[in-house]
N, C-alpha and C positions, 0 to 999 in steps of 0.2 A: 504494500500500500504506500501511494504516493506520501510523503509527511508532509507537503505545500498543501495538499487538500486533507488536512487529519483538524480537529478540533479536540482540547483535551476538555471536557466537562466534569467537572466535582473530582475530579483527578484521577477520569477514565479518558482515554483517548477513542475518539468516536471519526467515522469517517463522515464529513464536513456534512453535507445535509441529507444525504442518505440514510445514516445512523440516526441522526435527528427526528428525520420522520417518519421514522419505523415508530418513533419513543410516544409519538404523537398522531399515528394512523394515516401521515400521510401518504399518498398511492403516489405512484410516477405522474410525471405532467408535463406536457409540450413547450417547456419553456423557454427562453432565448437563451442560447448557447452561454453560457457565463465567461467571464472575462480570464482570460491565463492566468494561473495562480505563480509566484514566485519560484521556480525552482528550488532557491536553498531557503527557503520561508520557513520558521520553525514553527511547529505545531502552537496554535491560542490556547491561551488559556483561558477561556470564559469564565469560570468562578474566577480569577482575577480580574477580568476586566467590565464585570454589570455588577453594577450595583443598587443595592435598597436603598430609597429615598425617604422620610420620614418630615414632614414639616409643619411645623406649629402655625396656623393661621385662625387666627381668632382664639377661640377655645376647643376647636377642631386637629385632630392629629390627620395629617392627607398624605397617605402612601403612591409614591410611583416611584420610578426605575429609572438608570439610569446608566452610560455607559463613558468608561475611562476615556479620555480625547491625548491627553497627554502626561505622560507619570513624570517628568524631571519639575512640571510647573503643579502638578495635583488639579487638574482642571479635569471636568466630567461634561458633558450635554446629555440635557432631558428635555422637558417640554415645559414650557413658562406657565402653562396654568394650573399645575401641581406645586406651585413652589409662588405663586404669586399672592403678595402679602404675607410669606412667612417672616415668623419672627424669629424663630429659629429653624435651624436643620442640623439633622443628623444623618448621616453617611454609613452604610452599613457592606461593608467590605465582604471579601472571602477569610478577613484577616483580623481585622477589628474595626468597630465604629465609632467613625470618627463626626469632628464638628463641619458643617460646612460652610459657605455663604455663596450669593448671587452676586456673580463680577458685570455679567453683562445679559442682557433679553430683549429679544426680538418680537415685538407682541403680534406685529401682525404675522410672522409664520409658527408660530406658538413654540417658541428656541428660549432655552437658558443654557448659559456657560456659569457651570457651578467651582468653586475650588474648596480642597478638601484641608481641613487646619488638625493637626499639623497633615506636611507631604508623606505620605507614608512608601517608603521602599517596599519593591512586592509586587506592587500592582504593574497588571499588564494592561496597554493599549488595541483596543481590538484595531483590527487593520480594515480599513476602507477599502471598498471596490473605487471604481475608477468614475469619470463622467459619463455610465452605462443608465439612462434612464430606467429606471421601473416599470416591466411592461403586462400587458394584462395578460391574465394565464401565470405568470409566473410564481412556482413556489417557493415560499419563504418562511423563514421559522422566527417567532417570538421568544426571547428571551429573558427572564425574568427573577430577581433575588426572592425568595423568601423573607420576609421580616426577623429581624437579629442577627444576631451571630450562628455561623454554620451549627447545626446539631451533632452530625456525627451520624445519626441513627437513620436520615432521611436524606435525599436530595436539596443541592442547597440553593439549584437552579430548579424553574420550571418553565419547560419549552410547551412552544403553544404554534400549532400548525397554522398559517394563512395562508391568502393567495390575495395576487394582487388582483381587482376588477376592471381598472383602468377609468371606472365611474369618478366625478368631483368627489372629492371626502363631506362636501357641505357645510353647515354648521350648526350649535348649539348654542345658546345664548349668545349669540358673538362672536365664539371661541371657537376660529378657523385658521389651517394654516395654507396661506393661497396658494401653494403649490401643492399640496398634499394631493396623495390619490386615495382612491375607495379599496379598501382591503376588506375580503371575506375573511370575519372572525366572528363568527356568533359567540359569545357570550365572554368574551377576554373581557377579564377584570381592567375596573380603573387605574388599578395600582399596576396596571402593564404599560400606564403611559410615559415615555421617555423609553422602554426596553428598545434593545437593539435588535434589527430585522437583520436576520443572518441570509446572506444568499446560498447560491447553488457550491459558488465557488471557496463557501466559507468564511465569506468577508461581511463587513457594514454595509446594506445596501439603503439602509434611511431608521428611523426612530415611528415605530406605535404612536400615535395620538390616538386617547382616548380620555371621550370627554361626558360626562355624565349628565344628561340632563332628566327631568323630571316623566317627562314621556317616551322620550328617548335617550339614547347614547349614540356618538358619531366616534364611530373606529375609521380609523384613515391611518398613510404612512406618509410620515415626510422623508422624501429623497434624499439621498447624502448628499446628490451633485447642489440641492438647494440649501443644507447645510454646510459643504466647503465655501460655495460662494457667499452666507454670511460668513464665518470665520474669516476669507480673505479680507474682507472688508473694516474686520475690525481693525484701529488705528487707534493712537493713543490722541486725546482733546488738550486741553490747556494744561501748563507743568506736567508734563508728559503721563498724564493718568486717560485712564478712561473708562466709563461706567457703564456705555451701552453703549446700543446703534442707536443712536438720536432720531438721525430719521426713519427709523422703522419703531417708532413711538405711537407715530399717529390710531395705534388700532386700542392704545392702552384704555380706553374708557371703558369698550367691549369688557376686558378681563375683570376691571372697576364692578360690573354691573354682573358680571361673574361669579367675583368671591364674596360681593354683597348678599348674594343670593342664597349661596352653598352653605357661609359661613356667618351663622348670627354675629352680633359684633366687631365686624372688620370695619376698618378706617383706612381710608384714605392711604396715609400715611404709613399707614402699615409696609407699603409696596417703595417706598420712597427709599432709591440706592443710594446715602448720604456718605457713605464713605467711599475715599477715590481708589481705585485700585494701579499699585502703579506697572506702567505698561509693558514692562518683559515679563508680566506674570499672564499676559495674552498671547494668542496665537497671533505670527506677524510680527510682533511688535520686541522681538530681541535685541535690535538695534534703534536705536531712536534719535534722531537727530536733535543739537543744540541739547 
């Protein structure tokens, strides 16, 4: 067996989504040939690199998922309406759980860049696929932490079969990401939103949103190619910090009228990034001029 297409989970080695969807009833499927994997690529490690999300919003605890983006800065991405107006967060590793905060968020493609306090050595980075759209028919596997620290006695992942539809993902109170596609997944949990969408090839093909609403739930995926292109974007603002993409603000009211809804007692200010983050702790931004 190839090791550029192996996948180690909970510290079995499984072959990349084949294994996967056996775990989760998936059948074969006509999908678009996936993207060459690395030759000397060494097998992921997914119990290092998803993790549990946990975030205080209001007096409400809001689980969702989330996946490592870079381990030398402890930076993660999940989905901005699981984490918006938290007052706290906690990060729940393969290894221990840790603190986190919100550096940057994207409201209108429903994106947070999280970082983990302290960086913890360990974790691994899932590896991206390339600028290969999302295409309908295609099977893809959900990924997802359990809440706490590993058992021992159980699985400390849980994989969840989809496919893509190629349909709009739509929206829910507001809470839409404009690129997103429509993904067949009856009944994935909320707390699967932010999990990383594993392709054919083994790699990051986009992040689960899901979003809870009162009559409905809207499951959709955000594509990575629409997540590298925020990351590239991010830049550091005045005295070399920067707190978000400013311009992709404008949809922040939506998420306002969100966690008003979900979460008795939220303010406003709850959601308010006051502290500057400084900019080689961002993607992009290693080098910073003046």
């Amino acid at each position: 067996m190839d090791s550029s297409t192996q996948l180690t989970l909970g510290g079995r080695s499984l072959a990349a989504i084949g294994a996967l969807a056996l775990m989760t009833g998936c059948g074969s499927s006509s999908a678009a040939p996936p993207q060459r994997a690395a030759a000397a690529a060494p097998a992921q490690r997914l119990d290092l690199g998803v993790v549990g999300i946990t975030a205080r919003i209001a007096g409400d605890r809001v689980h969702s998922t989330g996946v490592v983006l870079d381990v030398d800065r402890g930076l993660i991405v999940t989905t901005a309406h699981g984490v918006w107006g938290a007052r706290s967060l906690k990060i729940a590793t393969g290894i221990a759980v840790l603190h986190g905060r919100i550096v940057a968020r994207d409201t209108c493609d429903d994106l947070a860049v999280l970082e983990t306090q302290p960086r913890l050595p360990g974790l691994v980075a899932v590896r991206p696929t390339g600028d290969v759209p999302l295409a309908a028919g295609q099977p893809i596997v959900a990924v997802r932490r359990r809440a706490g620290l590993p058992s021992g006695g159980r699985p400390d992942l849980i994989t969840r079969r989809v496919a893509v539809t190629g349909a709009a993902g739509g929206s829910t109170r507001g809470v839409a990401a404009r690129h997103a596609v429509g993904i067949d997944a009856p009944g994935l949990p909320a707390a699967s939103s932010g999990a990383p969408l594993i392709g054919a090839d083994g790699r990051l093909v986009g992040l689960a949103q899901v979003v809870a609403g009162r009559k409905r739930t809207l499951r959709a995926a955000l594509p990575w190619i629409t997540i590298d292109e925020r990351l590239r974007e991010l830049r550091p603002g005045g005295r070399a910090a920067y707190v978000g993409w400013r311009r992709h603000y404008r949809c922040a009211g939506a998420l306002h009228r969100y966690a008003a809804n979900r979460h008795p007692g939220y303010r406003h200010g709850d959601a308010q990034l006051n502290a500057p983050v400084p900019a080689t702790r961002l993607p992009g931004t290693a080098e910073v001029d003046g």
